[in-house]
C-alpha positions in Angstrom: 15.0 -8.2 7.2 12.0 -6.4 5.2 9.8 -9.0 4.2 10.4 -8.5 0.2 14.1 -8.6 0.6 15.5 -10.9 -1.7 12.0 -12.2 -3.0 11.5 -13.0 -6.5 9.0 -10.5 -8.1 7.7 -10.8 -11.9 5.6 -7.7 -12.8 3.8 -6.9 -16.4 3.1 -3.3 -18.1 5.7 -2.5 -16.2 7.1 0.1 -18.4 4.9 3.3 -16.6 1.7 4.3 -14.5 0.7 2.0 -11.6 3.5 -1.4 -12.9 6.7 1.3 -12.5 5.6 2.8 -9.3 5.3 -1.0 -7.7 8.7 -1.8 -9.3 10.1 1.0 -7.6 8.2 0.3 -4.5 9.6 -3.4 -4.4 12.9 -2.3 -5.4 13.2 0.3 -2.7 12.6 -3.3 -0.2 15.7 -5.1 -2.1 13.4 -7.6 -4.0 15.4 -9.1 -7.3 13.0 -7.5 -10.1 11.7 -9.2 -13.7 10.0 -6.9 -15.4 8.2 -6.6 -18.5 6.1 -4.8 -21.1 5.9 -4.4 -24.5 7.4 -0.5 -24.7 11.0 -1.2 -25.4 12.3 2.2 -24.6 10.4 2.9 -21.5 11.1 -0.7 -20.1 14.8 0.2 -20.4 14.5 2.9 -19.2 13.2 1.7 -16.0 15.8 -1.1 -15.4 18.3 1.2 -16.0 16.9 4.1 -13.1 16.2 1.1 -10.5 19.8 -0.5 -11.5 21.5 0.6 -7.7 18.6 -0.1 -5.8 17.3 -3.4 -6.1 19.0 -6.6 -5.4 18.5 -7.4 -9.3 16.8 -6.1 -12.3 16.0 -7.6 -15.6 13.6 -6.5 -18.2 11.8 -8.0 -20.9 10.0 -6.9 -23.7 7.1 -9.2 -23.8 3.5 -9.2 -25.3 1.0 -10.6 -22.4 -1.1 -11.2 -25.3 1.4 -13.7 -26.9 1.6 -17.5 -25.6 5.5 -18.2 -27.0 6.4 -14.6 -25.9 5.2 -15.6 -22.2 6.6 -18.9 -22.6 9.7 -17.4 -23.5 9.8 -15.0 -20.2 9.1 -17.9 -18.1 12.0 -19.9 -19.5 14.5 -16.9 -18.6 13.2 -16.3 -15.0 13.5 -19.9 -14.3 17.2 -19.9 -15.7 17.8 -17.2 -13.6 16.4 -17.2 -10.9 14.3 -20.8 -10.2 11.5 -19.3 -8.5 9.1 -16.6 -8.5 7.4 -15.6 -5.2 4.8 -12.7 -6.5 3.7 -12.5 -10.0 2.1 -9.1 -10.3 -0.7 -9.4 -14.0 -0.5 -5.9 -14.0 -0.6 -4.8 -18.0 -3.9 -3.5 -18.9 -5.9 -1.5 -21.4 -9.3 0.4 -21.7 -11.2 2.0 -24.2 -14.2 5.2 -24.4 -16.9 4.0 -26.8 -20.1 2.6 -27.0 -20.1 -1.2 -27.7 -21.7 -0.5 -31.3 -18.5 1.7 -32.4 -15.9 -0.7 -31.5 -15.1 -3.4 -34.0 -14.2 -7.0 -33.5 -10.4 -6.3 -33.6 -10.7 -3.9 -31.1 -12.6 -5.9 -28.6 -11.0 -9.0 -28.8 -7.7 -6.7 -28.4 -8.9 -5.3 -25.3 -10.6 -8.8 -23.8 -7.3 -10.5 -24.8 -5.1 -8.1 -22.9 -6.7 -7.6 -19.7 -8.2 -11.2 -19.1 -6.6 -14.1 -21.6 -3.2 -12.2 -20.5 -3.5 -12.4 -16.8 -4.8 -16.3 -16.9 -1.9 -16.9 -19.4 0.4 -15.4 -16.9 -1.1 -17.3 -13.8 -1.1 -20.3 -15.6 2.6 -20.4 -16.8 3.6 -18.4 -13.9 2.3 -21.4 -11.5 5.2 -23.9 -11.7 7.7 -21.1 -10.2 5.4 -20.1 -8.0 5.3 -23.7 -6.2 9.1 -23.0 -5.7 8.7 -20.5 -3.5 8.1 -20.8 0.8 5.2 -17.7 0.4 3.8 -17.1 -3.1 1.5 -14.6 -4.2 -0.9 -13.2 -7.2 -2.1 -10.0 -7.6 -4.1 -9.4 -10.6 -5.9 -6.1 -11.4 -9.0 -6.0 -11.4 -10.8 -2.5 -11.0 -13.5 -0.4 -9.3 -15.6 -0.6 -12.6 -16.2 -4.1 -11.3 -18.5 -3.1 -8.4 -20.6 -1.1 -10.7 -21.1 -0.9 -14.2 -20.2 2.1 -16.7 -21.2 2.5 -20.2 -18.9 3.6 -22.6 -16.9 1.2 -21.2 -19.0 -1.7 -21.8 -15.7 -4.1 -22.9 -13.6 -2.4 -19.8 -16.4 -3.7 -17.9 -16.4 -7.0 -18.3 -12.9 -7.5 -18.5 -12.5 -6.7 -15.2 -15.6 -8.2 -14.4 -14.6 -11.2 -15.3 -11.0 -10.5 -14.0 -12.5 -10.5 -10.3 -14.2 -13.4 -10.4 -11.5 -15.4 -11.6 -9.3 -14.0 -9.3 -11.8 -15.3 -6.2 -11.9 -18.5 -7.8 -8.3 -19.2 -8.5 -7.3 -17.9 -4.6 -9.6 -20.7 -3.8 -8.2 -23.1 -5.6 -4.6 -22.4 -4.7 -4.9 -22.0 -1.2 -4.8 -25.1 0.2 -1.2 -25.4 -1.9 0.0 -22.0 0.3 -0.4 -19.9 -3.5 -2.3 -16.1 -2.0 -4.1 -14.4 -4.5 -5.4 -10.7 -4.6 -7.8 -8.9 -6.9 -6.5 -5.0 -6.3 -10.1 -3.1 -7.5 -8.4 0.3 -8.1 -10.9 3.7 -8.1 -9.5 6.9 -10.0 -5.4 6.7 -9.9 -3.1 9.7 -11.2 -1.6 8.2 -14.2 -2.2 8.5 -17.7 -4.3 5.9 -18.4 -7.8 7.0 -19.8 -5.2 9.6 -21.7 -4.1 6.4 -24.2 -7.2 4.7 -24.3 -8.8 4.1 -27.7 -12.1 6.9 -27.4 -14.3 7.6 -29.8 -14.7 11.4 -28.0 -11.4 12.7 -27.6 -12.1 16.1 -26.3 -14.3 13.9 -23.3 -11.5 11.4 -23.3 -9.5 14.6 -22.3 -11.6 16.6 -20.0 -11.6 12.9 -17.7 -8.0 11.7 -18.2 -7.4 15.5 -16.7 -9.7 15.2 -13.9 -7.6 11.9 -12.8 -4.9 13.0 -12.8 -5.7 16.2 -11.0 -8.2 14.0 -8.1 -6.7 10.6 -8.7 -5.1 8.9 -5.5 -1.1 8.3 -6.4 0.1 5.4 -7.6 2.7 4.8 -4.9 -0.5 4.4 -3.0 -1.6 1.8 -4.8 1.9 0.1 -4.6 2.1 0.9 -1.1 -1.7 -0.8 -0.2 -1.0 -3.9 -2.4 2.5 -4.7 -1.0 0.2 -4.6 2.6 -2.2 -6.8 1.1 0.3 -9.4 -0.2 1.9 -9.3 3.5 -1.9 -10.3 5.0 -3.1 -12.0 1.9 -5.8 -10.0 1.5 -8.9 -11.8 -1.2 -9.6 -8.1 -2.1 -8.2 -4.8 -2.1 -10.0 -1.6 -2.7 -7.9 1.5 -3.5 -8.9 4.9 -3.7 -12.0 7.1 -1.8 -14.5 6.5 -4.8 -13.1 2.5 -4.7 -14.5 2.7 -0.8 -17.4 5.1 -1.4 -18.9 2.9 -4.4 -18.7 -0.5 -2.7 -19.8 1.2 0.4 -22.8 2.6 -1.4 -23.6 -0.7 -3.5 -24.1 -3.0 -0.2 -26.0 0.2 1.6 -28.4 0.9 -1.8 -27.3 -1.3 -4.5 -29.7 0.9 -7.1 -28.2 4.2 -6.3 -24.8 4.0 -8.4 -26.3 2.7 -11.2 -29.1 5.3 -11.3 -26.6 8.2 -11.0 -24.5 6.6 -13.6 -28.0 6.0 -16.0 -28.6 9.7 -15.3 -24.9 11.3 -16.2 -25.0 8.9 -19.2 -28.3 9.8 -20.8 -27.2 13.8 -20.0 -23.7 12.9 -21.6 -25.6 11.4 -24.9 -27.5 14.9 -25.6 -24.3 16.8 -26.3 -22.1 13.5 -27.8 -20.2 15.2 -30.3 -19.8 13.0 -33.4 -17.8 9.7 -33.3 -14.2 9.8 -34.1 -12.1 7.3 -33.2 -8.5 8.1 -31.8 -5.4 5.5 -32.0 -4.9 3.3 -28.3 -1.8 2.0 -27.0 -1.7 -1.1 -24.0 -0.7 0.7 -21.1 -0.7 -0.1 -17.3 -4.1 0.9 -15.5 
């Protein structure tokens, strides 16, 4: 019997990038599916592609943001299905500007998706997770948590932070037989940087194209995290530049951030003027 078969898996910003690749990864190993995200259309959409191939499928529309909408999710997987065995805090967001040009709105936004929404979720998510024989969390983190970037300065610490917690919590829960994974993604083919709130579109552009041209795949990712919820992994780098970067921190802990200092300060010299585009959450 594959070792998802029949397993209980709850998944957030589901609806596209990296969240639908794992759902169709996990469906393809017969695991009963709850997934959710805030796009309506493209959630349904989803449920309704993976309908014949995984043991279940329901979808929610739910904002990770949003304590009663959580609360609300919770309540419908426990009715249905009494248990969850891997809760995947997958629903993210980034933005492109420098920390001056983002207003309060937009960083608590950002800080509230990618870290309040992934302890909210572990936190409700905990008393199904006790229900199950071989429970698991896998939160995303990223590779911008090895080394610093600016114009990502909120990015940064969300993920920052979203690592450390993630160490702390696996800690915590082990002795109760609760694994738990921070996934530290490099570059990934999807269309992330593309929707992020940037305050230099045409640069926005010119990077979101280069990912997804050089990005590793996101059935990749699916593919290494599924593997790393099998061995209960405490880390999991994905991606060449994921490896080379924490490679090349240990071996000369200066160098990234020198390089990075350097492309920056070249980068400010022809910064076109500040104009700020619309943002959307999105899986990373």
């Amino acid at each position: 019997m594959p070792f998802f078969q029949n397993q209980v898996i709850a998944i957030t910003g589901a609806g596209g990038g990296i969240g639908s690749e794992l759902a169709w990864y996990f469906a393809r190993q017969g695991a009963q599916l709850a997934l959710a995200d805030r796009n309506e259309a493209l959630l349904h959409k989803l449920g309704a592609d993976l309908e014949d191939t995984a043991a279940s499928v329901h979808t929610y529309v739910v904002d990770v943001c949003d304590e009663a909408s959580m609360r609300d999710w919770v309540g419908v997987i426990t009715q249905t299905y009494g248990k969850v065995d891997v809760l995947l805090n997958n629903a993210g967001m980034t933005n492109f500007a420098l920390f001056e040009e983002q207003d309060l709105a937009q960083i608590n936004t950002l800080m509230d998706v990618n870290v309040r929404g992934v302890m909210l979720g572990c936190h409700l998510f905990l008393p199904l997770l006790k229900r199950s024989q071989r429970a698991h969390i896998v939160n995303m983190s990223s590779m911008i948590a090895l080394a610093a970037a600016p114009m990502q300065t909120t990015y940064t610490a969300s993920k920052w932070a979203i690592r450390g917690f993630s160490h702390a919590l696996r800690m915590e829960l082990s002795s109760q037989g609760i694994g738990v994974t921070a996934v530290l993604p490099g570059t990934i083919a999807t269309p992330f940087l593309q929707n992020a709130q940037s305050t230099d579109s045409s640069g926005t552009e010119v990077m979101s194209t280069m990912m997804l041209k050089f990005g590793s795949s996101p059935q990749r990712v699916a593919k290494k995290i599924s593997k790393a919820i099998r061995s209960n992994r405490k880390e999991l780098r994905v991606g060449w530049d994921s490896h080379l970067v924490a490679f090349t921190q240990r071996l000369l802990p200066g160098f990234i951030p020198a390089m990075i200092s350097f492309a920056y300060r070249r980068y400010m010299k022809n910064r076109p003027i500040a104009s700020v585009v619309s943002s959307e959450e999105v899986a990373p």
